[in-house]
Structure formats: C-alpha cells, structure tokens
FIMI-422786 format. One record per residue: residue in three letters; y, z negated, x negated of N, C-alpha, C in turn; residue number from 1. Coordinates in steps of 0.05 Angstrom, whole numbers, plus 5000, padded with zeros to 4 digits. Each point is the difference from the previous one (the first is absolute). Last residue first. Layout:
! residues N
R,resn,nyy,nzz,nxx,cayy,cazz,caxx,cyy,czz,cxx,resi
R,Ala,Y,Z,X,Y,Z,X,Y,Z,X,NUM .
...
//
This chain:
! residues 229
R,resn,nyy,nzz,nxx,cayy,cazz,caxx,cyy,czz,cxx,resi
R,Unk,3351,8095,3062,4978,4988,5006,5010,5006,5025,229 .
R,Unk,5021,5048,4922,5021,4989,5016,4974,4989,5013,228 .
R,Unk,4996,5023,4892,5000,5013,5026,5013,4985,5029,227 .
R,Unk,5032,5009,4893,4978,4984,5024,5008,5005,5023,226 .
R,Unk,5018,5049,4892,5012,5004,5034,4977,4976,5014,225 .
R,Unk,5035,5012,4893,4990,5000,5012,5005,4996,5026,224 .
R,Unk,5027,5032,4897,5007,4996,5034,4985,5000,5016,223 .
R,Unk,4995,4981,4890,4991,5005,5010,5020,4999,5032,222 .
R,Unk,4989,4992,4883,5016,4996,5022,4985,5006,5024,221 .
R,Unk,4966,5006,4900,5003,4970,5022,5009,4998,5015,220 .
R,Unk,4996,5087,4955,4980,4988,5013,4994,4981,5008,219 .
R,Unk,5084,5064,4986,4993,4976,4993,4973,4992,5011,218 .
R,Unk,5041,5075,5022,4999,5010,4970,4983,4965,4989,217 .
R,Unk,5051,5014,5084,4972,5004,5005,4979,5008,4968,216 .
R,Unk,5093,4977,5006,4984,4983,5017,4979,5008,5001,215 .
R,Unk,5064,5059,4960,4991,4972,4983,4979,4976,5017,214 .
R,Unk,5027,5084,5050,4982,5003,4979,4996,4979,4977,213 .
R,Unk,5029,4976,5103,5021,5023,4984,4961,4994,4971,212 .
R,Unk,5032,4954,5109,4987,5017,4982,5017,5010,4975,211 .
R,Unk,5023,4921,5000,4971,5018,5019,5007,5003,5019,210 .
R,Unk,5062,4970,4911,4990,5003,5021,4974,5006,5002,209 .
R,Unk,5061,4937,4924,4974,5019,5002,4997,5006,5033,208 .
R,Unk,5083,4949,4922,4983,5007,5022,4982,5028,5005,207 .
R,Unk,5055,4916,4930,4992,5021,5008,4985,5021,5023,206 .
R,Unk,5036,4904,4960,5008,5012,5027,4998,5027,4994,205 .
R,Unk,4951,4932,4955,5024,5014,4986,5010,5010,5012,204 .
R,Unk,4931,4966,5041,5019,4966,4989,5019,5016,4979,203 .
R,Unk,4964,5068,5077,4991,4984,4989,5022,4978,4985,202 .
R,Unk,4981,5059,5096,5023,4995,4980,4979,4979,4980,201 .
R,Unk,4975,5078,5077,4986,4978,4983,5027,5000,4980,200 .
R,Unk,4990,5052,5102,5017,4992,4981,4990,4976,4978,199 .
R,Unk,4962,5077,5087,5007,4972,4983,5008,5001,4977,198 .
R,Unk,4999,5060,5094,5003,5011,4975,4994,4952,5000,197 .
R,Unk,4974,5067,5098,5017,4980,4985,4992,5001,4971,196 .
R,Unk,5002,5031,5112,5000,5008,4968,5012,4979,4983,195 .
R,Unk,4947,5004,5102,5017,4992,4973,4995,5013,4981,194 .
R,Unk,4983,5015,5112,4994,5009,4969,5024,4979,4989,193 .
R,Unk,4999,4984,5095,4977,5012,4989,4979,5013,4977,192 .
R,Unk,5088,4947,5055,4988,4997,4978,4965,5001,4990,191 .
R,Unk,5057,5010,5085,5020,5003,4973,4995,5002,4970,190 .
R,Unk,4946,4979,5085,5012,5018,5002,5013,5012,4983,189 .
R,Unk,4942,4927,4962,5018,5000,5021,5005,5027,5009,188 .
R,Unk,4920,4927,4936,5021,5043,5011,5015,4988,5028,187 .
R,Unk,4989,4922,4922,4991,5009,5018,4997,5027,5006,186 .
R,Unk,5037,4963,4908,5000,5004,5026,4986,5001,5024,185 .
R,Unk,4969,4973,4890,5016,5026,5023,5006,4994,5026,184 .
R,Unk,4987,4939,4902,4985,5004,5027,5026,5019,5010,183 .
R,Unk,4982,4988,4897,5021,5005,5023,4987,5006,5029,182 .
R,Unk,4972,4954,4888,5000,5010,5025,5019,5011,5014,181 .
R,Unk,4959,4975,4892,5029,5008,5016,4986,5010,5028,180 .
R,Unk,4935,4943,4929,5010,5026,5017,5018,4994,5014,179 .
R,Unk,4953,4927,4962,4999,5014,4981,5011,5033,5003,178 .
R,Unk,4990,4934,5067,4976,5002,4990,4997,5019,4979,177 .
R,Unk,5094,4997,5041,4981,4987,5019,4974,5012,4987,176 .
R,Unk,5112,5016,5000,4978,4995,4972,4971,4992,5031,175 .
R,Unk,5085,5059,5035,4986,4977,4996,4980,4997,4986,174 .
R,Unk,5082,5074,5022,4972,4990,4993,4986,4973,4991,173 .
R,Unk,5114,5036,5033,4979,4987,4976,4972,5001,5014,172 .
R,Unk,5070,5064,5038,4984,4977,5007,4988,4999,4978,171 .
R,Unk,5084,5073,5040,4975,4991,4980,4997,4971,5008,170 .
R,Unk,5024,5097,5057,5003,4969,4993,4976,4983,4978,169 .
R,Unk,5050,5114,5020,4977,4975,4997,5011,4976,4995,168 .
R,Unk,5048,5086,5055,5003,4981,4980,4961,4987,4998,167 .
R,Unk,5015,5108,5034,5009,4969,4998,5003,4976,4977,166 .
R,Unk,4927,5079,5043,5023,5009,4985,5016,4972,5015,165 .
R,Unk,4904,5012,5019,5014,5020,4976,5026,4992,4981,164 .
R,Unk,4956,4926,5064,5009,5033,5007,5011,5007,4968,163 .
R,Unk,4981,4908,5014,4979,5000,5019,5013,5037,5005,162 .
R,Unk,5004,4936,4908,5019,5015,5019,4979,5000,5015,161 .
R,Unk,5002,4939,4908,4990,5011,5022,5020,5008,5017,160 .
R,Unk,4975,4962,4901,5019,5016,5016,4992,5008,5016,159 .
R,Unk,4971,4913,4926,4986,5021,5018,5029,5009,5023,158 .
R,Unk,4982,4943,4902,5021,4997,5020,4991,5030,5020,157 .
R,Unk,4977,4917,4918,4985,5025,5019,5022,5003,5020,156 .
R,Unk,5009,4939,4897,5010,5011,5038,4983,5024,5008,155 .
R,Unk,4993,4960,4898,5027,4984,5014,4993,5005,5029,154 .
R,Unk,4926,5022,4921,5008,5010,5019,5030,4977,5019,153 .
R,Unk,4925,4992,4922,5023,5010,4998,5025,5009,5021,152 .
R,Unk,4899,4965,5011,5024,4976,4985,5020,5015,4987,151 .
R,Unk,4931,5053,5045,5016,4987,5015,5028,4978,4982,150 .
R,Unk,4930,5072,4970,5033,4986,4992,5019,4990,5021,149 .
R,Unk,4898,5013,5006,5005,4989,4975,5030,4992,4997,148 .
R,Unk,4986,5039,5093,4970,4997,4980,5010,4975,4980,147 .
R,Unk,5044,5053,5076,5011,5002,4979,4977,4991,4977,146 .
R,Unk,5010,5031,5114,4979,4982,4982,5011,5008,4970,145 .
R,Unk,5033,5001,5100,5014,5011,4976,4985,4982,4980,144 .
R,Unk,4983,5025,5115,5004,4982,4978,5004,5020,4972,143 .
R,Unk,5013,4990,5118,5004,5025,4978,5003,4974,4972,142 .
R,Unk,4960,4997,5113,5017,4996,4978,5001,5020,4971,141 .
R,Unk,4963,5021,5094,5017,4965,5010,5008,4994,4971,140 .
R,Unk,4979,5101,5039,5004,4982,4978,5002,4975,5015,139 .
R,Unk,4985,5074,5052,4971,5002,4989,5005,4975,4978,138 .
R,Unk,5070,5032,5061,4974,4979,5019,4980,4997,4983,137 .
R,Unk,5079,5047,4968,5004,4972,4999,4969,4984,5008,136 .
R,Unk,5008,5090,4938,5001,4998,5034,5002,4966,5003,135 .
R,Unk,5037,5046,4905,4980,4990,5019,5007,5001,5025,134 .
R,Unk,5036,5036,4902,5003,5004,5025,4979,4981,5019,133 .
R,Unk,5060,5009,4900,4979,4989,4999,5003,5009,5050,132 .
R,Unk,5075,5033,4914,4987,4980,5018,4969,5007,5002,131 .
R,Unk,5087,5038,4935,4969,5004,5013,4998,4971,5017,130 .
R,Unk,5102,5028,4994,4979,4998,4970,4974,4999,5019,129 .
R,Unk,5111,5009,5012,4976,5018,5015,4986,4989,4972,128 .
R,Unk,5081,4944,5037,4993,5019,4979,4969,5010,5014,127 .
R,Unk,5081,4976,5059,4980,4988,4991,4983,5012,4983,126 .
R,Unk,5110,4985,5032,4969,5014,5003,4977,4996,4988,125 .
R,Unk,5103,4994,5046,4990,4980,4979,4971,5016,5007,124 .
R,Unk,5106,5036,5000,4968,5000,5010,4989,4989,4989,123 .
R,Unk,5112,4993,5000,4977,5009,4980,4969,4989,5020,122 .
R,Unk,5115,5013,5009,4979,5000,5015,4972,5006,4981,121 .
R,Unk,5102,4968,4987,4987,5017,4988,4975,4988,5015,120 .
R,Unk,5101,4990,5053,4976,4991,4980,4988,5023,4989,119 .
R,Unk,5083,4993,5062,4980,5021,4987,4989,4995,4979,118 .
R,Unk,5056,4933,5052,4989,5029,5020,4987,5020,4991,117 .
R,Unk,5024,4932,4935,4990,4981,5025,4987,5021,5026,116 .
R,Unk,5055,5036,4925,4977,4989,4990,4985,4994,5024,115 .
R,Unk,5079,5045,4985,4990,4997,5022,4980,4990,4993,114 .
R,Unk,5024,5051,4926,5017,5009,5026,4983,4981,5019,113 .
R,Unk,4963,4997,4914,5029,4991,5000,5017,5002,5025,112 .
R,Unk,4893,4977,4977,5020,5018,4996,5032,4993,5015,111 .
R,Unk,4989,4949,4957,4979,5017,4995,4983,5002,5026,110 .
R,Unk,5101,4949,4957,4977,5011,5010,4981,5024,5002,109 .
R,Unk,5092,4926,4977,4993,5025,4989,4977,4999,5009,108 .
R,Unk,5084,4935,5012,4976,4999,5005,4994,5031,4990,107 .
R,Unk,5081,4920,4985,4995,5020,5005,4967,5005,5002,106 .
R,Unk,5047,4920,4971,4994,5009,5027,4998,5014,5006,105 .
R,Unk,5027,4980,4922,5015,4996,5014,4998,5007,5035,104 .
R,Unk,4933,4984,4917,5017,4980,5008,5022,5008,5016,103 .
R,Unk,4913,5058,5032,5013,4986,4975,5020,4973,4993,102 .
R,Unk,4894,5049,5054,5033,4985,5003,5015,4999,4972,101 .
R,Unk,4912,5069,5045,5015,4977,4976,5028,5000,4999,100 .
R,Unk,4904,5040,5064,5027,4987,4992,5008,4988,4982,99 .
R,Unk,4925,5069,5055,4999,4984,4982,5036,4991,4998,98 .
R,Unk,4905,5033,5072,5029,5014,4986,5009,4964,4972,97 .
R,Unk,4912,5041,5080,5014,4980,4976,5020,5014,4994,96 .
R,Unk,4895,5013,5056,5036,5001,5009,5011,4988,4983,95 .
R,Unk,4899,5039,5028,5016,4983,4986,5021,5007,4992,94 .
R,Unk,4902,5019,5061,5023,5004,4994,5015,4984,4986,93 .
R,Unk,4917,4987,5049,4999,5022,4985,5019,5009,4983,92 .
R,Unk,4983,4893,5020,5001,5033,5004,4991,5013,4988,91 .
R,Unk,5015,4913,4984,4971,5001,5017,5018,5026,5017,90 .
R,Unk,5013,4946,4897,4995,5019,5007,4983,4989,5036,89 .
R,Unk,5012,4940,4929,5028,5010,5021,4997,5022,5016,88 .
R,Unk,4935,4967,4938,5002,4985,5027,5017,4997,5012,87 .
R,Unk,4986,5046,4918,4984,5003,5020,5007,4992,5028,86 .
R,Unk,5075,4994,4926,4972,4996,4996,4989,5005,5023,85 .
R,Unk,5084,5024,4938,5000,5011,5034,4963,4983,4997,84 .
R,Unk,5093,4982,4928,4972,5011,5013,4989,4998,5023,83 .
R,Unk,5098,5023,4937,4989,4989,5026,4971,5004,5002,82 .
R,Unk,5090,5007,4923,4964,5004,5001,4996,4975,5028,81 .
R,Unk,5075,5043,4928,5012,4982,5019,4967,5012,5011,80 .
R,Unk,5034,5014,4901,4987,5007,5023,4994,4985,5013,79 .
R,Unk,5034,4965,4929,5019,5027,5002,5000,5016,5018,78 .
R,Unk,4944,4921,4962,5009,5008,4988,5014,5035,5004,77 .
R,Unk,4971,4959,5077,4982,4988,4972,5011,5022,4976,76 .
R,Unk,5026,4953,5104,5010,5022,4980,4980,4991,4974,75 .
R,Unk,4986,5005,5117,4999,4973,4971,5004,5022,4971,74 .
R,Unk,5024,5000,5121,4992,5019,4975,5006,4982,4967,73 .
R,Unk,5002,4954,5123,5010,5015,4966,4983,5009,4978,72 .
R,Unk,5001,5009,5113,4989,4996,4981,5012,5003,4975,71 .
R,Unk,5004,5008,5112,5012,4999,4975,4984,4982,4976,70 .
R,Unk,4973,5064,5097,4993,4971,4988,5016,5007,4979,69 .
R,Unk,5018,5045,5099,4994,5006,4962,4997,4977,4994,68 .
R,Unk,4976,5020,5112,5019,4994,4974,4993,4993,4977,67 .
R,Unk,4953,5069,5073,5005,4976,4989,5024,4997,4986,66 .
R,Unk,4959,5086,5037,5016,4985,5015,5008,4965,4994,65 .
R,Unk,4939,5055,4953,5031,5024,5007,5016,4980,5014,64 .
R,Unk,4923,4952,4932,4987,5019,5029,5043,5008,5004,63 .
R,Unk,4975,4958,4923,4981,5012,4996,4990,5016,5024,62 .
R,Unk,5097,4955,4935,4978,5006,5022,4975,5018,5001,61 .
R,Unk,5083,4952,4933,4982,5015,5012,4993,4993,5014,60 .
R,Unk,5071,4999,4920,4996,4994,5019,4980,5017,5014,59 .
R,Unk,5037,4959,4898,4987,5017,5019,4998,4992,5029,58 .
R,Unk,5077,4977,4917,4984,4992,5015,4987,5023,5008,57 .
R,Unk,5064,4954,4925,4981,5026,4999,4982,4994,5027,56 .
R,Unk,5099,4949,4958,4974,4993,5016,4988,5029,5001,55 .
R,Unk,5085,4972,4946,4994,4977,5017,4969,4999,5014,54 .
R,Unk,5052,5057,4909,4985,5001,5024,4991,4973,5017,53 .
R,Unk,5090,5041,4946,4976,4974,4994,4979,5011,5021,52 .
R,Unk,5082,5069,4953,4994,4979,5022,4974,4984,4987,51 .
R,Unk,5038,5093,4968,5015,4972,4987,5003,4977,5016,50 .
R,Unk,4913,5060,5012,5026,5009,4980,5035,4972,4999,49 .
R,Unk,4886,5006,5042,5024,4992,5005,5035,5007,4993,48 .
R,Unk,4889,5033,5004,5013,5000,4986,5028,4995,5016,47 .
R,Unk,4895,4989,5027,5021,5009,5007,5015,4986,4974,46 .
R,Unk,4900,5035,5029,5019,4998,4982,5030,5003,5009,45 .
R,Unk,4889,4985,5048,5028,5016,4996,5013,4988,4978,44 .
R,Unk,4892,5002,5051,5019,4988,4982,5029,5016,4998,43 .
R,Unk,4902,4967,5052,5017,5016,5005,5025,4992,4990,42 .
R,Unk,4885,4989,4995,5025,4988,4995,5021,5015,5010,41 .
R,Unk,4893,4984,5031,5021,5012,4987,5020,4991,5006,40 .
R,Unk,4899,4978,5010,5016,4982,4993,5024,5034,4992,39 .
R,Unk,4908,5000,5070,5013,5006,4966,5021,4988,5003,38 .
R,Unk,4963,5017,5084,4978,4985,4972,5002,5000,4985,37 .
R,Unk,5041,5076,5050,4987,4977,5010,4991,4993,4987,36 .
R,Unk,5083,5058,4971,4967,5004,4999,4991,4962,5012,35 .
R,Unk,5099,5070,5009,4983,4976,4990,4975,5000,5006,34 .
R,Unk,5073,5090,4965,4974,4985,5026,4992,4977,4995,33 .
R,Unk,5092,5038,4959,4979,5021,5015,4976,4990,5027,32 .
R,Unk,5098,4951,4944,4973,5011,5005,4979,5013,5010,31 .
R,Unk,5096,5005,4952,4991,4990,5016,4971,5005,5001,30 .
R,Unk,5068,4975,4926,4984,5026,5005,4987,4990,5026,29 .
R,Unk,5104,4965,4952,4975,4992,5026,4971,5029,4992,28 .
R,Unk,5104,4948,4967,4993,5025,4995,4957,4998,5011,27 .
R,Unk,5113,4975,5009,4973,4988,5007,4986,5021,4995,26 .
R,Unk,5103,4971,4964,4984,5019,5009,4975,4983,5008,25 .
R,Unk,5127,4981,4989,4954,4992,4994,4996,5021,5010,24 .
R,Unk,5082,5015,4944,4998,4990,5031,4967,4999,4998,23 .
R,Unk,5054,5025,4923,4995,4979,5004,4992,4996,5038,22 .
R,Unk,4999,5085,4957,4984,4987,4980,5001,4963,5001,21 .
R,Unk,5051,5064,5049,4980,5000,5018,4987,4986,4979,20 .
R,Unk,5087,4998,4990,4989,4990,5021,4968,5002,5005,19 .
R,Unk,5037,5041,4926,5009,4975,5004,4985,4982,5021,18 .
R,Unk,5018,5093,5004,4970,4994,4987,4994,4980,4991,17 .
R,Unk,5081,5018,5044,4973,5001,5022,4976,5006,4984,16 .
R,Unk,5086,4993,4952,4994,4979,5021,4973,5002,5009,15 .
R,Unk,5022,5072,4952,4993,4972,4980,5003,4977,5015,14 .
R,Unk,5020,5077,5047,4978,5003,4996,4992,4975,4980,13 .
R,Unk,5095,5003,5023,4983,5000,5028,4970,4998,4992,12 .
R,Unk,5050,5022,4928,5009,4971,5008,4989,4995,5023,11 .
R,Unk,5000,5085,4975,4978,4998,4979,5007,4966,5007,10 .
R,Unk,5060,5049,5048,4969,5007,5002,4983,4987,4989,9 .
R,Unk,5081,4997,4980,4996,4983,5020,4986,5002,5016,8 .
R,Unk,5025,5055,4927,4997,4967,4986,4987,4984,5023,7 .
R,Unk,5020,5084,5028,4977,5005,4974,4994,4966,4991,6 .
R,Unk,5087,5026,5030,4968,5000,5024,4980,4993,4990,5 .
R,Unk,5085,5009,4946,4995,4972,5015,4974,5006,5021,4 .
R,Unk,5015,5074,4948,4988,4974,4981,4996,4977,5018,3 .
R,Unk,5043,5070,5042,4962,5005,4996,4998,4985,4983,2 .
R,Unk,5090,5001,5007,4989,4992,5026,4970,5001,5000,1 .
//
C-alpha cells in the first residue's frame, strides 16, 4: 500500500513539474524611476512552453485617473522591448503593467494579481547635474560661442526651468553670426530666475555640457550673457 502511494506521489509531482515547465511565464524587472529627457526602454521575457505567443503588450498612463494606452512590445531577438521617448512623458508619475497572449488564449501578466487595478507606479525625475543661475530682468540672451569647431558641432540645445526643482524644457539654440543664441523670456512673476545647463552634440554624436570642467578646459568655447535693454 506505501509502494502504491509513494508511486502516486511521485506521479502527482512529475505532473506538476510537467506542468509548470510547460505553462508560460513573464518574466519582467520592474522599473524604478523614469528620467525626463532620456530615451528608456522597458523590457520583459516571456517564455511560452508548449504554446505560441500571439501578442506581448504594454499598457500606460501618465496621470491616476486616465485611461491606459495599449501598446505592442517589439521582440528582438527574445526580449520583448518598449521605448518610452520624452514626449510622452507630462507627469510626475508613471503607470504600466504588461501582457502576453497565447495561442490558446490564455493571458499571463505583470504584475500578476489585478494588473489594471494595481499597476507599477514609477516617479519620473529629474536628474540632479550643475546648472548655470541668472536673474531674468538683467539677461535678454544667452550665447554659446564655439569658435573654430563650430564646423563640428550637429545641435545646441539649451535646458531651462524657471524654480529649483522640476522638469526642464529644452530648446535648440540658434546659429546666428557665427554663435548659438537663446533669447530669454521676459520676467514674469513666475519667472524670475533661470537655471539653465547646454547641451553641444557633435557630427560623431558625442556630447559636451555647460557648465561642467571639459567646457571650460576649452579655450575656444565660451557662455556668454546680453544684457537686457
């Protein structure tokens, strides 16, 4: 009688390791924090076991009370890869869960209990690097004198916030008399101080900020402030 158990133990368990080595999985690392102004990806691995996979989707939002945007996830060789670009972004906050269909219609998720009602909530934030500070009423523009290698140079791209802390909005710089410009604002109530960082992409898409010590290390470069008339 303990042989026949024993057998039909070990028949129960060789099933359900059976089972589980063929039933799909999603196998997900969630994300922590999306960063403003940066290009990130958000990738999973799902393993089908003796099924087809029909579809890998993301779903999102960016404010609590909205509805989820569906989005399919592009398999590159094995990893299923969503990119998130700038200009999706217009929160603080970020909402997604993930899906993959199979051929028999079955569905498997991330997270798995309740996806839709208990998203993965990730903070979108804004990296902390040196800025540049002015009083608005004293600037009317901000130039980016490159000198000699101008003819290397692809894009001026100038970051500006009107407070400490927050998103920056970027703005190409304008070529004009041999110098990158950026006319300033007016002062507003609101907009009393700028801080703001630039961005030099060159024709090898390498890139150079200001402030930072390679910039000023360069003696052809130069930031210049005009005054406000």
């Amino acid at each position: 009688m303990k042989i026949i158990r024993r057998a039909f133990i070990n028949i129960l368990l060789f099933n359900f390791i059976s089972y589980a080595l063929n039933s799909p999985q999603l196998y997900h690392q969630q994300v922590n924090e999306l960063t403003y102004n940066q290009f990130n990806q958000i990738t999973c691995i799902v393993e089908a076991g003796s099924l087809q996979i029909n579809c890998v989707k993301i779903f999102i939002r960016f404010e609590e009370d909205e509805l989820f945007n569906e989005y399919s996830m592009v398999n590159d060789k094995g990893v299923y890869a969503f990119r998130i670009i700038p200009e999706m972004v217009r929160s603080d906050s970020f909402y997604y869960f993930i899906t993959a269909e199979f051929s028999d219609y079955s569905i498997v998720a991330f997270p798995a209990d309740n996806p839709k009602e208990n998203p993965i909530i990730v903070p979108v934030v804004e990296p902390r690097r040196v800025a540049k500070k002015i009083a608005v009423r004293n600037v009317g523009k901000i130039y980016c004198d490159l000198g000699r290698n101008i003819e290397k140079v692809r894009s001026v791209t100038i970051y500006t916030r009107y407070s400490a802390k927050g998103k920056y909005s970027s703005t190409p710089m304008a070529l004009s008399g041999g110098r990158f410009q950026y006319k300033v604002s007016p002062p507003s109530k609101k907009n009393q101080i700028l801080f703001y960082y630039i961005v030099i992409k060159y024709m090898d898409h390498t890139l150079l900020s200001y402030p930072s010590n390679d910039f000023s290390n360069n003696p052809d470069y130069r930031v210049l402030q005009g005054r406000r008339m």
